[in-house]
C-alpha positions in Angstrom: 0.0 0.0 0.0 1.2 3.7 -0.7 1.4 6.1 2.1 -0.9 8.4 1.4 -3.7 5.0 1.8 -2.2 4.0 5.1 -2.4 7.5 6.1 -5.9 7.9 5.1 -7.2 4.1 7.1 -5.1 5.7 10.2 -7.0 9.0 9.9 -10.7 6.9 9.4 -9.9 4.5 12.5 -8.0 6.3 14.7 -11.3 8.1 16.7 -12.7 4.8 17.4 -9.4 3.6 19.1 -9.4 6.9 21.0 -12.9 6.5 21.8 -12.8 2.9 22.8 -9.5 3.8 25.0 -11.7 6.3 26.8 -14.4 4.1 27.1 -12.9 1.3 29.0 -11.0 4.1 31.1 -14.5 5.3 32.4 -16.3 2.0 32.7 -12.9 1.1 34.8 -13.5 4.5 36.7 -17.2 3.4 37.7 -16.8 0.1 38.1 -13.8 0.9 40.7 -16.1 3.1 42.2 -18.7 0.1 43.0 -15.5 -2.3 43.8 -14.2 0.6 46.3 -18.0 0.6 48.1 -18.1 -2.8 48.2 -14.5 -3.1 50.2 -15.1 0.3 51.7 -12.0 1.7 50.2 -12.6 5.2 51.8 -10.0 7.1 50.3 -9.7 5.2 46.5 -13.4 5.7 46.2 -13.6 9.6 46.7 -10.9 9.9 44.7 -12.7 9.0 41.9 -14.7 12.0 42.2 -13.8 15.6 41.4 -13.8 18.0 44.3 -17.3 19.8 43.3 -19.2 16.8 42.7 -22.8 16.3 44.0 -24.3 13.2 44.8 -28.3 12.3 45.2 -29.1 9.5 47.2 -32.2 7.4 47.1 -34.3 9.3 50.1 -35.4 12.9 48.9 -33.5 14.5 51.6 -30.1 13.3 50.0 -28.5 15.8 48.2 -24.8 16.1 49.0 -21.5 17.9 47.9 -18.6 15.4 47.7 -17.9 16.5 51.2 -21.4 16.1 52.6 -21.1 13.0 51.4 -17.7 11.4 52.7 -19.3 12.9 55.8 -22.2 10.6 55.5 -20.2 7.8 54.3 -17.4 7.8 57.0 -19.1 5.6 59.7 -20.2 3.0 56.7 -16.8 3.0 55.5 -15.0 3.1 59.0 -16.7 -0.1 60.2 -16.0 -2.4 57.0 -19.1 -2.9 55.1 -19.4 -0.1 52.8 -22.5 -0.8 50.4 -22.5 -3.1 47.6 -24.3 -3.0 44.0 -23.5 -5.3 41.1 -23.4 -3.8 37.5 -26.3 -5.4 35.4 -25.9 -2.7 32.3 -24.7 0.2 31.5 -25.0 2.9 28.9 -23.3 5.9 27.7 -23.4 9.0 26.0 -21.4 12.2 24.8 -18.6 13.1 23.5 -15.1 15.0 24.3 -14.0 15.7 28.0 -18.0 15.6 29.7 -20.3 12.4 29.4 -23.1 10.9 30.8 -24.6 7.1 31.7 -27.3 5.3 33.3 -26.5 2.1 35.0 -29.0 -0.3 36.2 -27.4 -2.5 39.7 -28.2 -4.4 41.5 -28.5 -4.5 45.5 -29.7 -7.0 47.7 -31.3 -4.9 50.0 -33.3 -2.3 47.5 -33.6 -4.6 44.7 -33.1 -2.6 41.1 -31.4 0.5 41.4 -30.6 3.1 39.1 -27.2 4.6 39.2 -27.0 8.2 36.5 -24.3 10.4 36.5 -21.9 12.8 34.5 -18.3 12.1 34.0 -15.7 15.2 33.3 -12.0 14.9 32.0 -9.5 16.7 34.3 -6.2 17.1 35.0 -5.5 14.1 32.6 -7.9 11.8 34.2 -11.7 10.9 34.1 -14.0 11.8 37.4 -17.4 11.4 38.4 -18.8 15.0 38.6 -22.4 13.9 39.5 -23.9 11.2 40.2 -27.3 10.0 41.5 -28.7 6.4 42.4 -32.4 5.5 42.6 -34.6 2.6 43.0 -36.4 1.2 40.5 -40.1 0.7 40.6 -42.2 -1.8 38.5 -45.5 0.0 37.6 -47.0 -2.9 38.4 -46.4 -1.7 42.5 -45.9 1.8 41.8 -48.9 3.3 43.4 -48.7 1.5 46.3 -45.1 2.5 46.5 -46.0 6.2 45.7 -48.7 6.0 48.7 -46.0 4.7 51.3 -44.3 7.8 50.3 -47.1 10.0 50.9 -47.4 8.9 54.5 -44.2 8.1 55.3 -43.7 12.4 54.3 -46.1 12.9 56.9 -43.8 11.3 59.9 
């Protein structure tokens, strides 16, 4: 082949390398994150966030800044258990230095959860810059669910 070919085949595939290198960089970001709740790796698993993150737990009332939230998860961490949820999929989107997923886990306390969340590019590294985890609820249950809600507001 001449050059100016091989040149041309780099220039066509290159992105997707670059773009699958990134990939498996963030799904190794997030899927360290879980591995670091599960062993309640304190430190390794804040790290993995950027210093103005926010993160939404599953109660209403939990709405945290990264440091709000190594508050909250300091005596979880301190005794050993941390919090476990297994990966069942997980999707992406965007492009350049800021993307965004939704990851369905799984946890054997809450059932289905839903994990969403933003991911920025900084200072050479990828880092969770929001992320919030729900539960899931099959329609089937969810107006029973919704009226637990209702009262349980009312405590």
């Amino acid at each position: 082949m001449n050059n100016k070919l091989i040149t041309l085949l780099l220039l066509l595939i290159a992105p997707s390398i670059i773009a699958d290198d990134q990939q498996t960089e963030i799904d190794a970001l997030l899927d360290g994150l879980h591995q670091d709740a599960h062993e309640a790796n304190f430190k390794t698993y804040f790290a993995r966030y950027t210093s103005d993150a926010i993160f939404l737990g599953t109660d209403k009332t939990e709405r945290w800044t990264i440091e709000e939230f190594k508050e909250y998860a300091k005596p979880a961490f301190a005794d050993g258990h941390g919090w476990t949820y297994t990966v069942v999929e997980r999707n992406w989107e965007g492009e350049g230095n800021t993307r965004w997923f939704d990851e369905i886990l799984f946890n054997g306390k809450l059932g289905h959860c839903r994990g969403t969340g933003v991911v920025e590019f900084k200072d050479g590294k990828w880092k969770i810059a929001h992320y919030a985890l729900t539960m899931l609820v099959p329609n089937e249950i969810a107006a029973d669910v919704g009226s637990q809600t209702q009262e349980a507001d009312k405590l």
